[in-house]
C-alpha positions, -999 to 999 in steps of 0.1 A, spaced: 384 -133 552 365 -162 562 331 -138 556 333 -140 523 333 -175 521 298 -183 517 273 -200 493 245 -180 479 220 -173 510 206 -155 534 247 -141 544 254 -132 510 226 -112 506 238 -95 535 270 -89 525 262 -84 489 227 -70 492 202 -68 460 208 -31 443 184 -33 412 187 2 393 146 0 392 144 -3 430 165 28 441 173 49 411 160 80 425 178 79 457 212 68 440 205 95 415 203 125 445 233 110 464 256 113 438 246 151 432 248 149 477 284 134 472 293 156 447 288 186 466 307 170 496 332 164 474 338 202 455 344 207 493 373 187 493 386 197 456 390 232 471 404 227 504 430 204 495 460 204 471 462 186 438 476 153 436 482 135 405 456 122 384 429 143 413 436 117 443 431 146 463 395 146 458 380 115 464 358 103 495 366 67 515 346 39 525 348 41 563 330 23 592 298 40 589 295 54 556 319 74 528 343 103 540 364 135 530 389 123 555 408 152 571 410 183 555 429 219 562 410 249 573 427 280 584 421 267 623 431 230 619 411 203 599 379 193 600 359 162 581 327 155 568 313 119 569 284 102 550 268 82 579 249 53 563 241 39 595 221 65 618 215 84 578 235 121 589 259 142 575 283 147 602 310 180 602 340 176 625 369 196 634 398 197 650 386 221 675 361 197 692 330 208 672 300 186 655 276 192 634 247 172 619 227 179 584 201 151 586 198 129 555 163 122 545 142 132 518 148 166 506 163 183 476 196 186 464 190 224 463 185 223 502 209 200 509 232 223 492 221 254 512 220 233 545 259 217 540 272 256 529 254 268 563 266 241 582 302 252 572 302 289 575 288 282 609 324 264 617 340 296 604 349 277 571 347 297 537 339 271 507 339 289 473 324 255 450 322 256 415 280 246 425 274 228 391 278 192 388 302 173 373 297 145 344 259 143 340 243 156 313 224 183 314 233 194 350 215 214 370 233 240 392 235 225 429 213 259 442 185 252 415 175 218 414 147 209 431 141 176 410 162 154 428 148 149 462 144 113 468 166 93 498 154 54 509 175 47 541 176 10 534 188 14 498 214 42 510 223 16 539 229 -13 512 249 9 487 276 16 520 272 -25 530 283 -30 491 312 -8 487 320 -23 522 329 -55 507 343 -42 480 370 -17 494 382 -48 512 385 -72 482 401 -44 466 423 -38 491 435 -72 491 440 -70 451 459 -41 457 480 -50 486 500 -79 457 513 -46 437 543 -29 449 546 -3 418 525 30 418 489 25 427 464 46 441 443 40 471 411 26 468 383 55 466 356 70 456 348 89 424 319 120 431 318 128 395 314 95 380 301 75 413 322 47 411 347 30 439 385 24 421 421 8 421 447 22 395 480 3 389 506 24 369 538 13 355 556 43 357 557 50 318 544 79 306 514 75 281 504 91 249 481 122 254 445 115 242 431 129 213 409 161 221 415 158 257 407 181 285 429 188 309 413 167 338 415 138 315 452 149 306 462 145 341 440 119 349 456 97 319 490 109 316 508 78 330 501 41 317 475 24 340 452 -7 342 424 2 363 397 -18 382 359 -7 399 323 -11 407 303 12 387 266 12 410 247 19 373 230 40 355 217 48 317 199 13 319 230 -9 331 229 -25 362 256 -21 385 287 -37 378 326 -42 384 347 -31 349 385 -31 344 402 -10 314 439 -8 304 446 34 293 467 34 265 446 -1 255 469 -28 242 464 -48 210 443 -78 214 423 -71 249 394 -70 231 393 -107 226 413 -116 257 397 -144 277 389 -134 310 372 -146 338 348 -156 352 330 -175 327 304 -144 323 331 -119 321 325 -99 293 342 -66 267 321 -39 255 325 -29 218 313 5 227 327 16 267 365 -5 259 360 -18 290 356 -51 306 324 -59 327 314 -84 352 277 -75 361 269 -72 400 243 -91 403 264 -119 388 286 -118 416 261 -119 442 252 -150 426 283 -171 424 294 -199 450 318 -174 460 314 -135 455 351 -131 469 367 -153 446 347 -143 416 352 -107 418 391 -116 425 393 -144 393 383 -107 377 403 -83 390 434 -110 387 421 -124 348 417 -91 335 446 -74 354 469 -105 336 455 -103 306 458 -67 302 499 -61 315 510 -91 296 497 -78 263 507 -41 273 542 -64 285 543 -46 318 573 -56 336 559 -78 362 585 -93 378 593 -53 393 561 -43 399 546 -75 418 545 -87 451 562 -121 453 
């Protein structure tokens, strides 16, 4: 992990490159509605997992992934390739395909990827509306979100790089139920869940995705890439929320709890700052982890790696 241990300079910035919302809004906007539609893919050719673990993409070595999935012939993936900026379809049966990613609308991105699988022999029936954004526009309509800056796309997959492997690390210390660490298409956000194995009060007015996505006691860790006016950031929330996080001391020092998400927040770009991004990000997944199990008196001593 010796990477990681830098000072603030030219190899941070390379590890942890600058992702200002201002600077590549527009092209994060249009690859979460790109990822989304990648994703409905995956939600209908798998089966359900608890709490929807069968539809998330991975961080992989050039990009974010369905992994593999089941067709009627075999499987077949699709891959987000940061690096040479395709969207590559494989299968089982030895065929490739390539959408190129570059400027165009989600619309034809849509029309392109649903081509690209009926020409594999693959039949896709997506619900084409995105998910969690207001105001959606359906997939086949929207011709408003059309922007795609390699560079920016290639920093985003350098971040969550980094990330998935301090994450990984974080997780590795748990031996209770966790979840991998992966990617959310509806929110846009890479996560770790820890449960304790209790099952938790249903929420008030909940649907039934939330239902099964909160039915079990968790503290949950990610990096949220921004949005709304909020930079990008790393958050940590405890679901049911136990008395007293709110004015829990955390770290590091600029750790903060918002009032209004009940969530804790470290921004990125405060991180990308530090002496150390590594150990900052883990003095937060580790502070706010401690904080919020003792409170919530998880029993640690069965759920924790020695």
């Amino acid at each position: 992990m010796k990477n990681f241990e830098v000072k603030n300079d030219q190899k941070t910035a390379e590890l942890f490159p600058p992702l200002k919302l201002a600077d590549w809004e527009a092209t994060k906007d249009t690859l979460h509605l790109w990822t989304q539609i990648v994703g409905k893919v995956r939600l209908v050719q798998t089966s359900l997992i608890n709490h929807f673990w069968n539809v998330t993409l991975y961080v992989s070595a050039r990009g974010l992934t369905t992994s593999a999935m089941p067709f009627e012939r075999g499987v077949f993936e699709i891959e987000f390739d940061f690096i040479d900026h395709n969207l590559v379809f494989k299968t089982s049966e030895g065929d490739v395909r390539f959408i190129r990613l570059e400027p165009k609308s989600v619309a034809q991105f849509y029309k392109e990827t649903m081509e690209t699988l009926r020409s594999l022999g693959i039949t896709c029936e997506l619900r084409a509306l995105p998910d969690e954004i207001p105001d959606a526009i359906p997939f086949a309509e929207d011709e408003t979100h059309k922007s795609y800056d390699a560079e920016y796309a290639n920093r985003f997959w350098r971040t969550i790089v980094q990330v998935d492997k301090i994450f990984s690390e974080f997780r590795s210390r748990f031996v209770g139920k966790v979840s991998p660490v992966h990617f959310f298409w509806g929110s846009f956000d890479l996560a770790v869940t820890r449960f304790n194995g209790e099952l938790a009060p249903e929420r008030e007015n909940a649907d039934a995705i939330t239902r099964e996505a909160y039915s079990h006691a968790v503290i949950s860790h990610g990096f949220w890439l921004g949005g709304n006016g909020m930079e990008a950031a790393f958050y940590a929330y405890a679901a049911p929320e136990p008395e007293g996080l709110k004015t829990a001391q955390v770290k590091p020092e600029k750790a903060f709890y918002s009032q209004e998400m009940n969530e804790f927040f470290l921004m990125y770009e405060d991180v990308c700052q530090s002496d150390s991004p590594k150990d900052a990000l883990m003095e937060f997944l580790n502070s706010t982890y401690d904080a919020s199990a003792n409170l919530a008196k998880w029993n640690r001593d069965e759920l924790e790696r020695k």
